[in-house]
PDB file of N, CA, C and O in Angstrom:
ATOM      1  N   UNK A   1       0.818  -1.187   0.000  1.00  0.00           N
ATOM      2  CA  UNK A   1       0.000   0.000   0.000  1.00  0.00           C
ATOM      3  C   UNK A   1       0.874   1.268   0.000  1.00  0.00           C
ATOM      4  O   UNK A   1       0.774   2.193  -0.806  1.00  0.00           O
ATOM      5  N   UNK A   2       1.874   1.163   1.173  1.00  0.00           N
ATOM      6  CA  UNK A   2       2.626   2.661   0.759  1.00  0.00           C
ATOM      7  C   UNK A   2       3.284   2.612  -0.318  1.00  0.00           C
ATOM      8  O   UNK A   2       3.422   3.730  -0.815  1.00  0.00           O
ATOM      9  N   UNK A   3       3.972   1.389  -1.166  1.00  0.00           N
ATOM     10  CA  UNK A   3       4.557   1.466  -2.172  1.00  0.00           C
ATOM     11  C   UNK A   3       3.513   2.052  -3.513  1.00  0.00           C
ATOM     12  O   UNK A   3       3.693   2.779  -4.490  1.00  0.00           O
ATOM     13  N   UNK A   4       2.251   1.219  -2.888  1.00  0.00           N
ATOM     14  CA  UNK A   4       1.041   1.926  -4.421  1.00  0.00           C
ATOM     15  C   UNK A   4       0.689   3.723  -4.043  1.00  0.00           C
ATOM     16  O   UNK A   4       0.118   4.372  -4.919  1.00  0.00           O
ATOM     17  N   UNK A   5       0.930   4.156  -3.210  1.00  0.00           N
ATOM     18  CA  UNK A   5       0.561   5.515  -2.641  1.00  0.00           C
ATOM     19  C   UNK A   5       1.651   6.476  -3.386  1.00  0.00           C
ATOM     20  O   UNK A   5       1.487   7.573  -3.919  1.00  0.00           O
ATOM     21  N   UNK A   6       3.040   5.524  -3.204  1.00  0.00           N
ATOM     22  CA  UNK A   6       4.695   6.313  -3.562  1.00  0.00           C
ATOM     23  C   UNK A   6       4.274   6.569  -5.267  1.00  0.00           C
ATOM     24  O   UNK A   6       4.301   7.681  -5.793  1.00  0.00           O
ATOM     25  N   UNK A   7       3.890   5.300  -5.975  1.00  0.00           N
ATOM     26  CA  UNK A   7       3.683   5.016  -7.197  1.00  0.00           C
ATOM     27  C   UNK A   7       3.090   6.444  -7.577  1.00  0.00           C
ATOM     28  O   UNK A   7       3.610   7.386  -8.175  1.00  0.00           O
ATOM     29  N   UNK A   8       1.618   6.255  -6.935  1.00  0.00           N
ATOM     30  CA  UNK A   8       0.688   7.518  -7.666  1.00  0.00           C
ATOM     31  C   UNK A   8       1.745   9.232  -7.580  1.00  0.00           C
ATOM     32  O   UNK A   8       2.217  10.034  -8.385  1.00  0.00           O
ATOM     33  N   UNK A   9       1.673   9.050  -6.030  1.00  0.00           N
ATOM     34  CA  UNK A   9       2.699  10.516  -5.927  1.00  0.00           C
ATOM     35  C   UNK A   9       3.595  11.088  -6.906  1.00  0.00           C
ATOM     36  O   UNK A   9       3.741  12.175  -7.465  1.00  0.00           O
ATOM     37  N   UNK A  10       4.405   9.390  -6.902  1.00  0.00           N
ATOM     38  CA  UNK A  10       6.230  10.563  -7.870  1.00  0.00           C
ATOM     39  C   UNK A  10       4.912  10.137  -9.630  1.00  0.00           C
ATOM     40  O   UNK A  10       5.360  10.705 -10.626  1.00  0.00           O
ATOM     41  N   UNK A  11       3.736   9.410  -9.889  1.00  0.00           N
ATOM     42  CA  UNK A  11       3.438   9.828 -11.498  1.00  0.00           C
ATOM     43  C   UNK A  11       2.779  10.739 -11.516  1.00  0.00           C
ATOM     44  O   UNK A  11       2.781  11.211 -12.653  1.00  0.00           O
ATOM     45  N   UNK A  12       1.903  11.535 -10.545  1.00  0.00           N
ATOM     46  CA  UNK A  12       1.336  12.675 -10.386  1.00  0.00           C
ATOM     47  C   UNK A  12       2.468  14.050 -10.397  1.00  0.00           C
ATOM     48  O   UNK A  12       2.272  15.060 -11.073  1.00  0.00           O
ATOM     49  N   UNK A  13       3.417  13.880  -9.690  1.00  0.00           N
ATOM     50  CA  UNK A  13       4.485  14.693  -9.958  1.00  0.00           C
ATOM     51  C   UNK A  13       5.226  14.778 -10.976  1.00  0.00           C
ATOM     52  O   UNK A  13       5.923  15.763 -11.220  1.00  0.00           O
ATOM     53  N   UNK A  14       5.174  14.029 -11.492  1.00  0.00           N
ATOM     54  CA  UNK A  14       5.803  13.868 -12.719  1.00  0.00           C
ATOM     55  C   UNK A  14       5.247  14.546 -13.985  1.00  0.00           C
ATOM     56  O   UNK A  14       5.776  15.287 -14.814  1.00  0.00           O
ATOM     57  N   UNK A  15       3.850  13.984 -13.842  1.00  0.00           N
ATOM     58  CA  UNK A  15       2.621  14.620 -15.047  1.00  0.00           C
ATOM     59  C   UNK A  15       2.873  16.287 -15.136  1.00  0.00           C
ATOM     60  O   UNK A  15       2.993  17.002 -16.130  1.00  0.00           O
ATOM     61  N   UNK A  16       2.908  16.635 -13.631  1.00  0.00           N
ATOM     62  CA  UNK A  16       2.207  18.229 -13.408  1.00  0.00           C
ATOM     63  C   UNK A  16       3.864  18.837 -13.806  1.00  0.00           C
ATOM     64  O   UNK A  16       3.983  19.751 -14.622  1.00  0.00           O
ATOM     65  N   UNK A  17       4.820  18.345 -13.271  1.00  0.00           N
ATOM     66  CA  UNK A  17       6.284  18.815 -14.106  1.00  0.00           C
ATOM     67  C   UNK A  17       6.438  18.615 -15.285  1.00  0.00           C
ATOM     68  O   UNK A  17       6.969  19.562 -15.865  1.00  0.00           O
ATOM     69  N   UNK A  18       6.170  17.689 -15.950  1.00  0.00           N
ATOM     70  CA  UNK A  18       6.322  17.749 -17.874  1.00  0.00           C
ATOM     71  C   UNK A  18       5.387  18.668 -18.320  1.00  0.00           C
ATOM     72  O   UNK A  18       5.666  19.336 -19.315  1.00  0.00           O
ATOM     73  N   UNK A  19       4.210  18.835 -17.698  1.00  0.00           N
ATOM     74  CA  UNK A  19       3.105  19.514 -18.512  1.00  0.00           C
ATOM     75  C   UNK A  19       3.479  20.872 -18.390  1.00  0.00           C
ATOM     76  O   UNK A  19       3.446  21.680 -19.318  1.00  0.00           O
ATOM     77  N   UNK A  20       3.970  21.202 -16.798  1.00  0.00           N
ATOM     78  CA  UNK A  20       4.619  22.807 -16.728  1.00  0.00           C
ATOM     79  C   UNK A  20       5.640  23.070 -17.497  1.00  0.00           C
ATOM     80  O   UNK A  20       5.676  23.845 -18.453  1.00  0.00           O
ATOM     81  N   UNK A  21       6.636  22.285 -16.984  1.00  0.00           N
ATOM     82  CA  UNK A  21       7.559  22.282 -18.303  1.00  0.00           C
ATOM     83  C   UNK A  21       7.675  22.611 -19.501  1.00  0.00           C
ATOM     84  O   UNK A  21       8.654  23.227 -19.923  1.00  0.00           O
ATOM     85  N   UNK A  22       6.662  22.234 -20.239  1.00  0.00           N
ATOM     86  CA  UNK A  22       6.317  21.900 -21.471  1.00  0.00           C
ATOM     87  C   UNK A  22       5.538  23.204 -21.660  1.00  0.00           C
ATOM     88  O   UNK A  22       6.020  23.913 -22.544  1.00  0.00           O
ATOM     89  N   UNK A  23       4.576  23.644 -21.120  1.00  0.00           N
ATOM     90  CA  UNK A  23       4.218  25.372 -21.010  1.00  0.00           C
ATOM     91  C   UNK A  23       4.913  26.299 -20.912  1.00  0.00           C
ATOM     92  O   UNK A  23       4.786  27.147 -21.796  1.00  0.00           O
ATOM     93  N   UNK A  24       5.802  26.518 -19.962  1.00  0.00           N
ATOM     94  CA  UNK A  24       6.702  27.351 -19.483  1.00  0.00           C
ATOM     95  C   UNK A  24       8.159  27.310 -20.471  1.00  0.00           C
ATOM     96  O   UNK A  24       9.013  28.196 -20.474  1.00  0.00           O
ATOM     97  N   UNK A  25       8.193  25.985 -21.333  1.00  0.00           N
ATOM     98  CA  UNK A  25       9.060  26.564 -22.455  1.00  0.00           C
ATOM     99  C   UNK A  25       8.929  27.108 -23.532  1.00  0.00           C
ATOM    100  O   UNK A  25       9.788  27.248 -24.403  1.00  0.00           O
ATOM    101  N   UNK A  26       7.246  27.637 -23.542  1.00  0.00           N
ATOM    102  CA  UNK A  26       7.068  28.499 -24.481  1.00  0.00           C
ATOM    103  C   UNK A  26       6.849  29.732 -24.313  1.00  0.00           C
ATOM    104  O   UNK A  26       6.516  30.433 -25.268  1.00  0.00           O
ATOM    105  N   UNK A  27       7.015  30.300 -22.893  1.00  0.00           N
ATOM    106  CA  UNK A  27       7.125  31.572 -22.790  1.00  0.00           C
ATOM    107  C   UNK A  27       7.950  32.325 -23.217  1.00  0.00           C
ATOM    108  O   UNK A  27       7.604  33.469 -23.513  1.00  0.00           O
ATOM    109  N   UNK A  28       9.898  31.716 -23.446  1.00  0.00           N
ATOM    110  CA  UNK A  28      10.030  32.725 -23.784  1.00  0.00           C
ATOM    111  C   UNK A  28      10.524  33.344 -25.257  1.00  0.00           C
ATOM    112  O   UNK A  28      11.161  34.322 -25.647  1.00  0.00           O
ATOM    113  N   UNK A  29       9.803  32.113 -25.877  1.00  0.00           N
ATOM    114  CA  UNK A  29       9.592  32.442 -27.582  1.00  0.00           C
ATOM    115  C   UNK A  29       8.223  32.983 -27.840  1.00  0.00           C
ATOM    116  O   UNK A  29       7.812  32.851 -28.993  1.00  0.00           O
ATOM    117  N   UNK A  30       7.521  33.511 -27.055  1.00  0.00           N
ATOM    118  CA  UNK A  30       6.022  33.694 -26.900  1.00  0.00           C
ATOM    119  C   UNK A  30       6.048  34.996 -27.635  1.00  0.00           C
ATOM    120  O   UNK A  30       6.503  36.069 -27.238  1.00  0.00           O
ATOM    121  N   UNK A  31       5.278  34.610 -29.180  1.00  0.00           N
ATOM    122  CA  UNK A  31       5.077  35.914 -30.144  1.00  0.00           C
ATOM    123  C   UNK A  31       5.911  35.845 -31.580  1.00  0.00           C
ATOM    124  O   UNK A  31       5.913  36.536 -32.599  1.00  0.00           O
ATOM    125  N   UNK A  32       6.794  34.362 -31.025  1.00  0.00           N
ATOM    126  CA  UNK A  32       7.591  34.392 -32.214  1.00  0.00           C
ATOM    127  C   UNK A  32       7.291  33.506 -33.151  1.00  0.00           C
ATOM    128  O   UNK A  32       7.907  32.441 -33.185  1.00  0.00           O
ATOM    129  N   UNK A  33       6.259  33.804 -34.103  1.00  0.00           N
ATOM    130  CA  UNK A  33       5.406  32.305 -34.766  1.00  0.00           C
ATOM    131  C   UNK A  33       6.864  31.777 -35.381  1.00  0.00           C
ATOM    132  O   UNK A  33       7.191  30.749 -34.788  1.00  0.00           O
ATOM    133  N   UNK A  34       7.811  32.160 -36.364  1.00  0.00           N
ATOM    134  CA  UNK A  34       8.645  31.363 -37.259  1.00  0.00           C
ATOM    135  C   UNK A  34       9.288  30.838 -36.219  1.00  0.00           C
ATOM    136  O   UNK A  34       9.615  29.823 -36.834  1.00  0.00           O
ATOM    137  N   UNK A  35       9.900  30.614 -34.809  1.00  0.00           N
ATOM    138  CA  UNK A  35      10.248  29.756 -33.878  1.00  0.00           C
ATOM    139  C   UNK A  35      10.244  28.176 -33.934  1.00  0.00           C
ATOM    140  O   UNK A  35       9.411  28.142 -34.839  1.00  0.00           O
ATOM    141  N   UNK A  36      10.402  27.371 -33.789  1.00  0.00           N
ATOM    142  CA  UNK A  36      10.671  26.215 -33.855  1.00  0.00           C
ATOM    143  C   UNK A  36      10.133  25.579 -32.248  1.00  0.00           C
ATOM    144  O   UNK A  36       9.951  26.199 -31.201  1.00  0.00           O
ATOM    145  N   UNK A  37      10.043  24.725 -32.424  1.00  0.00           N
ATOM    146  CA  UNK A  37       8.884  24.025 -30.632  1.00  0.00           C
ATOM    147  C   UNK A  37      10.486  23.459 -30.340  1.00  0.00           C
ATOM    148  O   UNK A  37      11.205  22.704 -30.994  1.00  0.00           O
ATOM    149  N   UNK A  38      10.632  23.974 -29.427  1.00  0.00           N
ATOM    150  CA  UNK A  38      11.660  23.365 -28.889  1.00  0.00           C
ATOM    151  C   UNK A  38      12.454  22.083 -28.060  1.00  0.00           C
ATOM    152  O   UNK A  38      13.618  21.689 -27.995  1.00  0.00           O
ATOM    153  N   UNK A  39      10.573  21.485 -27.208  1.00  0.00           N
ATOM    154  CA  UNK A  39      10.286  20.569 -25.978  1.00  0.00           C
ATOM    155  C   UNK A  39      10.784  18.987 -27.126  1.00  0.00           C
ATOM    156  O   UNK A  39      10.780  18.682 -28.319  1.00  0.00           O
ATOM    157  N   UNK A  40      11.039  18.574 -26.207  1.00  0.00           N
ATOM    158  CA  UNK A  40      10.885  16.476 -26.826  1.00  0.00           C
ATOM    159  C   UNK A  40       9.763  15.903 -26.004  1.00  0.00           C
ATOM    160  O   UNK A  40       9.524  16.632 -25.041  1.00  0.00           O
ATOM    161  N   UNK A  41       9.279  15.230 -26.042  1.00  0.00           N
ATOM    162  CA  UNK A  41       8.061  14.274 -25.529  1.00  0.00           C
ATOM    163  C   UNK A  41       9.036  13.183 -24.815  1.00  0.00           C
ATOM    164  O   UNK A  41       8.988  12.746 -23.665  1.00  0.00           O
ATOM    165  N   UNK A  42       9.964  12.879 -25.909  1.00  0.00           N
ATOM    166  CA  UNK A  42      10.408  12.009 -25.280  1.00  0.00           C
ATOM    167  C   UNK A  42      10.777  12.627 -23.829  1.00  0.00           C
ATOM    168  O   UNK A  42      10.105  12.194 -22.892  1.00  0.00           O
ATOM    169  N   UNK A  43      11.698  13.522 -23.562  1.00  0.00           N
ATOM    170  CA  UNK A  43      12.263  14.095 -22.401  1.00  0.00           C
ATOM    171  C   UNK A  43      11.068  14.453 -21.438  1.00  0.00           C
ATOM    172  O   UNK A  43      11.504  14.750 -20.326  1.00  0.00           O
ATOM    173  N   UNK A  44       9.887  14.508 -21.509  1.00  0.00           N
ATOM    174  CA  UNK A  44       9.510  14.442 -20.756  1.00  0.00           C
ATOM    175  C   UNK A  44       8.873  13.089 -20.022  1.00  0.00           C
ATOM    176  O   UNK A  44       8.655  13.003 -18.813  1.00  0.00           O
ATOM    177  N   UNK A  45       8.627  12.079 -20.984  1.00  0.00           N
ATOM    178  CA  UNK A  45       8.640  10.781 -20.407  1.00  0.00           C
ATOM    179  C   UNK A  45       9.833  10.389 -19.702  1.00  0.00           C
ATOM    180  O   UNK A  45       9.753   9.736 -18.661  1.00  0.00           O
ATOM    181  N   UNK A  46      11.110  10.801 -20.277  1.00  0.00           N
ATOM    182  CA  UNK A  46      12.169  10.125 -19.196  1.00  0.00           C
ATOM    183  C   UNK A  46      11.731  11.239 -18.099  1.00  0.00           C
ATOM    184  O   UNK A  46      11.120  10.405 -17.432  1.00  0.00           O
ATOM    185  N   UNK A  47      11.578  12.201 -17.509  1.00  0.00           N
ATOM    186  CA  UNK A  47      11.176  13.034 -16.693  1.00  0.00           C
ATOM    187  C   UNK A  47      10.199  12.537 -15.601  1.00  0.00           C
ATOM    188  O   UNK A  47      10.373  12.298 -14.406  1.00  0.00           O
ATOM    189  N   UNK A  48       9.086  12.458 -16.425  1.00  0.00           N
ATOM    190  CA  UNK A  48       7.886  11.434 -15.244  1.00  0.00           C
ATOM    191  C   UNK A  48       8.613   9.844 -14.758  1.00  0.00           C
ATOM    192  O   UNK A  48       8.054   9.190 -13.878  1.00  0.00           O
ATOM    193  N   UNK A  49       9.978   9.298 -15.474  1.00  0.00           N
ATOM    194  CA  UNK A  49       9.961   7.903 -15.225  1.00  0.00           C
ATOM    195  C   UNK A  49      11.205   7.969 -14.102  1.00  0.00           C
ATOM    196  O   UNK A  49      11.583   7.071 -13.351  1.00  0.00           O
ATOM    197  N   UNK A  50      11.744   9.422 -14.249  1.00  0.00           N
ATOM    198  CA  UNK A  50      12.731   9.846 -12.817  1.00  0.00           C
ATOM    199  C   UNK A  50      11.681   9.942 -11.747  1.00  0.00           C
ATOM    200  O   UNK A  50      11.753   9.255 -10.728  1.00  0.00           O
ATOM    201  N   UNK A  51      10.341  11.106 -12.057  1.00  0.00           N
ATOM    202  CA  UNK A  51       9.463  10.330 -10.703  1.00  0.00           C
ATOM    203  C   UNK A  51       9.682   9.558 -10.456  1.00  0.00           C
ATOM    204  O   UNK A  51      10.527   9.163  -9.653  1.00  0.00           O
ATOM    205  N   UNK A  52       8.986   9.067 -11.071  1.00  0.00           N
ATOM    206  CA  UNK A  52       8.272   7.948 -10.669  1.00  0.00           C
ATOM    207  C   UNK A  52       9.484   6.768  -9.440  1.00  0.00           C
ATOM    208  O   UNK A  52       9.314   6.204  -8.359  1.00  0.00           O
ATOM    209  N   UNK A  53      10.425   6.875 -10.245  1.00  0.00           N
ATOM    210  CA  UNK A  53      11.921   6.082  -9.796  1.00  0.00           C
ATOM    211  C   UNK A  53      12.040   6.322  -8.326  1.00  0.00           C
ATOM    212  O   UNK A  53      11.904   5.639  -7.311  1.00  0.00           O
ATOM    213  N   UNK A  54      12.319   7.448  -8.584  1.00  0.00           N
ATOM    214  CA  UNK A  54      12.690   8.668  -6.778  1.00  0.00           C
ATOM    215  C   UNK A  54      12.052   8.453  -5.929  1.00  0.00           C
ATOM    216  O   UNK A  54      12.522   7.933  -4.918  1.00  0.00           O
ATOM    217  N   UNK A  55      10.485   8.845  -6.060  1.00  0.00           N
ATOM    218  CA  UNK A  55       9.307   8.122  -5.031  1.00  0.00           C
ATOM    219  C   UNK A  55       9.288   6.874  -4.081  1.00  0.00           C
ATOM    220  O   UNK A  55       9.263   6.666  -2.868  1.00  0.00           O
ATOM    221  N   UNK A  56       9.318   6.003  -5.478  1.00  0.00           N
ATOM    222  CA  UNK A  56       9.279   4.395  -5.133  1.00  0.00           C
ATOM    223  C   UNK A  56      10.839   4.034  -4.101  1.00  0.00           C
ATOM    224  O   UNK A  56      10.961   3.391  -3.058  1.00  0.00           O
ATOM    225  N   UNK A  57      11.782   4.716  -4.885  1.00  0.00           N
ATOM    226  CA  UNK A  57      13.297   4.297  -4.141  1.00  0.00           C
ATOM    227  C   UNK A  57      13.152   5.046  -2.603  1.00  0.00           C
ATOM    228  O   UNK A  57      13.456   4.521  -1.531  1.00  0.00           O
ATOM    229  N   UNK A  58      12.633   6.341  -2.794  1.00  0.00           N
ATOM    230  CA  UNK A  58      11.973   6.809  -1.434  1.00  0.00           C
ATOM    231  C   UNK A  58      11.520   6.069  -0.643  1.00  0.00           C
ATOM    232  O   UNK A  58      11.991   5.918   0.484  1.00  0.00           O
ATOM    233  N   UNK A  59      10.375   5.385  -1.159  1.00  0.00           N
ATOM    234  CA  UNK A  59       9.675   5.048   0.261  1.00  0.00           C
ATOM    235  C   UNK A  59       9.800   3.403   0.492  1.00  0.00           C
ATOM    236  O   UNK A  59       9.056   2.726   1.202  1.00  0.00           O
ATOM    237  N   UNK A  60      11.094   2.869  -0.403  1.00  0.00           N
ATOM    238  CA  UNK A  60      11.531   1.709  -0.475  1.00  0.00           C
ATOM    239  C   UNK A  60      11.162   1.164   1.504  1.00  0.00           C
ATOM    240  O   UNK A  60      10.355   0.433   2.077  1.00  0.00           O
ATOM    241  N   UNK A  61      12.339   2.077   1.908  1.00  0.00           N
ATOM    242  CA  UNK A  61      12.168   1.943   3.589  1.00  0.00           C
ATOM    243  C   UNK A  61      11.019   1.912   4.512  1.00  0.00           C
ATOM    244  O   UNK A  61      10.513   0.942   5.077  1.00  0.00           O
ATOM    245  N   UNK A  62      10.713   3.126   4.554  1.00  0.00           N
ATOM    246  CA  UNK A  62       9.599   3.046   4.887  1.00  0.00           C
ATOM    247  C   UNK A  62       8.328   2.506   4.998  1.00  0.00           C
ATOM    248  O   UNK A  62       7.574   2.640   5.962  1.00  0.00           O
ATOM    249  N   UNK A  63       8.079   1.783   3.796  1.00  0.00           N
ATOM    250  CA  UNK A  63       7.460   0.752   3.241  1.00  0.00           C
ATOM    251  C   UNK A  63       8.315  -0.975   4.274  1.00  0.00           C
ATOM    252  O   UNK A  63       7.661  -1.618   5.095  1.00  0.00           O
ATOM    253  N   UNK A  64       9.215  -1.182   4.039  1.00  0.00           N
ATOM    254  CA  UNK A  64       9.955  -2.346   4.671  1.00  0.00           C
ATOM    255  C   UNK A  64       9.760  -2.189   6.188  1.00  0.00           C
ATOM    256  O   UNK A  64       9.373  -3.200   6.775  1.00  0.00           O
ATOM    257  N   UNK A  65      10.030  -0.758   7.120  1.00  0.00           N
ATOM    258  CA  UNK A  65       9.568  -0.921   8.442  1.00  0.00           C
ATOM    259  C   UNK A  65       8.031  -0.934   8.384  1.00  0.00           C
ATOM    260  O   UNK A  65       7.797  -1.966   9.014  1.00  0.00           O
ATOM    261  N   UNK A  66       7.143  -0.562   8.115  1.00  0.00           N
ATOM    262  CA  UNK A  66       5.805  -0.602   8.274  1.00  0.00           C
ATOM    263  C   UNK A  66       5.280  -1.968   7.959  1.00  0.00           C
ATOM    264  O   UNK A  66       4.199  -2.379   8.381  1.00  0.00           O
ATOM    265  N   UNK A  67       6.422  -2.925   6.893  1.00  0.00           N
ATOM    266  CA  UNK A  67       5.627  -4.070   7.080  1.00  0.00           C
ATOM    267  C   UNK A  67       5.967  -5.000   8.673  1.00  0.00           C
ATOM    268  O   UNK A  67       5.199  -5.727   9.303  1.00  0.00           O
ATOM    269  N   UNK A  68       7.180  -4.684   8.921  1.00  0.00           N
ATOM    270  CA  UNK A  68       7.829  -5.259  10.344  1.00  0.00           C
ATOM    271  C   UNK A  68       6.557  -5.138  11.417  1.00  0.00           C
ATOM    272  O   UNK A  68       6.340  -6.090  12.166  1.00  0.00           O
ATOM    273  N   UNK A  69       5.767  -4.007  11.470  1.00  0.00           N
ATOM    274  CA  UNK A  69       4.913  -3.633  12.483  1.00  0.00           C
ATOM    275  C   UNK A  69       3.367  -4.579  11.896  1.00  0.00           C
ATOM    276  O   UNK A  69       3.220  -5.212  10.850  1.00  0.00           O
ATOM    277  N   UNK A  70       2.463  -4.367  12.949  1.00  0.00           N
ATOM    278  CA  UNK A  70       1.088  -4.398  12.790  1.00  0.00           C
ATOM    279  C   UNK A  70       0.485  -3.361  12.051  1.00  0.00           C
ATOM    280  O   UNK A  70       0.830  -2.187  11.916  1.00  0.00           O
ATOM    281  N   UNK A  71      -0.403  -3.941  11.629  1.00  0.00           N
ATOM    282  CA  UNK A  71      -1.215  -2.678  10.398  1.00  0.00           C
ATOM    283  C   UNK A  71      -1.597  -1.848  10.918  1.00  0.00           C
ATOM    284  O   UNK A  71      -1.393  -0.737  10.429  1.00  0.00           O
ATOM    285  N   UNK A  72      -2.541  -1.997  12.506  1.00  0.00           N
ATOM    286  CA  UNK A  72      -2.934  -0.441  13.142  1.00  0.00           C
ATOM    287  C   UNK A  72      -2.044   0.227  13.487  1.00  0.00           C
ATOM    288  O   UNK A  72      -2.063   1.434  13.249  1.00  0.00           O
ATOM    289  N   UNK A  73      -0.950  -0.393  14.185  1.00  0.00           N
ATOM    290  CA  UNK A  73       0.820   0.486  14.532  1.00  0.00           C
ATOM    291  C   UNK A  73       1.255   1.179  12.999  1.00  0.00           C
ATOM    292  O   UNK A  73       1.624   2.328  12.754  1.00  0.00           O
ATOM    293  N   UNK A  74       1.096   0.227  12.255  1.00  0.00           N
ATOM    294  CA  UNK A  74       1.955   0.986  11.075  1.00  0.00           C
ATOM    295  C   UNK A  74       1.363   2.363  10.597  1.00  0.00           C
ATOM    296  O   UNK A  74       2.125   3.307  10.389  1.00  0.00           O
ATOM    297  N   UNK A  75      -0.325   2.505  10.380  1.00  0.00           N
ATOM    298  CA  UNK A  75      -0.769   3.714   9.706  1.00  0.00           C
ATOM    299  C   UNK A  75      -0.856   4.335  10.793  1.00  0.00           C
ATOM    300  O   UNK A  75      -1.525   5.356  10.631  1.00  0.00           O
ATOM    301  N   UNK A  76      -0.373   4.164  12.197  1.00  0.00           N
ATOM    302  CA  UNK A  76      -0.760   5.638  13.064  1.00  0.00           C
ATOM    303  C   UNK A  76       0.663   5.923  13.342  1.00  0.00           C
ATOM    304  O   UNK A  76       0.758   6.961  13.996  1.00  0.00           O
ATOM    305  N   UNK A  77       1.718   5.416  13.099  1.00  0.00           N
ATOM    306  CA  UNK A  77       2.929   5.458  13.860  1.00  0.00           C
ATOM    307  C   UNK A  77       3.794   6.519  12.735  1.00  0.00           C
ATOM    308  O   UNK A  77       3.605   6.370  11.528  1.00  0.00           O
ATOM    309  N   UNK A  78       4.528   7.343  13.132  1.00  0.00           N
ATOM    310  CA  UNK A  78       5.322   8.159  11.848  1.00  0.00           C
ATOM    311  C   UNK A  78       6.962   7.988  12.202  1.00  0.00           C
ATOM    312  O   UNK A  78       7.622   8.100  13.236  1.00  0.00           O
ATOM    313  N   UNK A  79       7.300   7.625  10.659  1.00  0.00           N
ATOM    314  CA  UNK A  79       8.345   7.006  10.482  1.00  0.00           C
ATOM    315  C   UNK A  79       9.581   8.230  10.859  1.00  0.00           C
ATOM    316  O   UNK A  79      10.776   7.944  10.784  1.00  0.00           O
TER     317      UNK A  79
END
């Protein structure tokens, strides 16, 4: 469960950073139609898949002591 919680987090973070990303690199060609798009898609998939990575390696631990405990100890207890 905390590992499926880590999951959603670092791909939710991930989404809302490529998509800003991906906005915010057109500000500052903003007005210049003959410009060229500058962003890769790809780079932002490797981007969400560093989330995603970081999260999970995050809460690798945390996840491993909480299984050591009881389930009511584990969700009230802070790591």
């Amino acid at each position: 469960m905390f590992l499926y919680e880590a999951l959603i987090i670092g791909f939710l973070g991930g989404l809302f950073g490529a998509i800003f990303g991906i906005l915010f690199s057109f500000i500052p060609f903003y007005g210049q139609i003959s410009f060229p798009w500058m962003t890769s898609f790809i780079w932002a998939g490797v981007g969400m898949l560093f989330a995603i990575g970081v999260s999970i390696i995050a809460s690798t631990y945390p996840a491993y002591k909480a299984s050591k405990m009881t389930p009511v100890e584990a969700f009230s207890h802070e790591f």
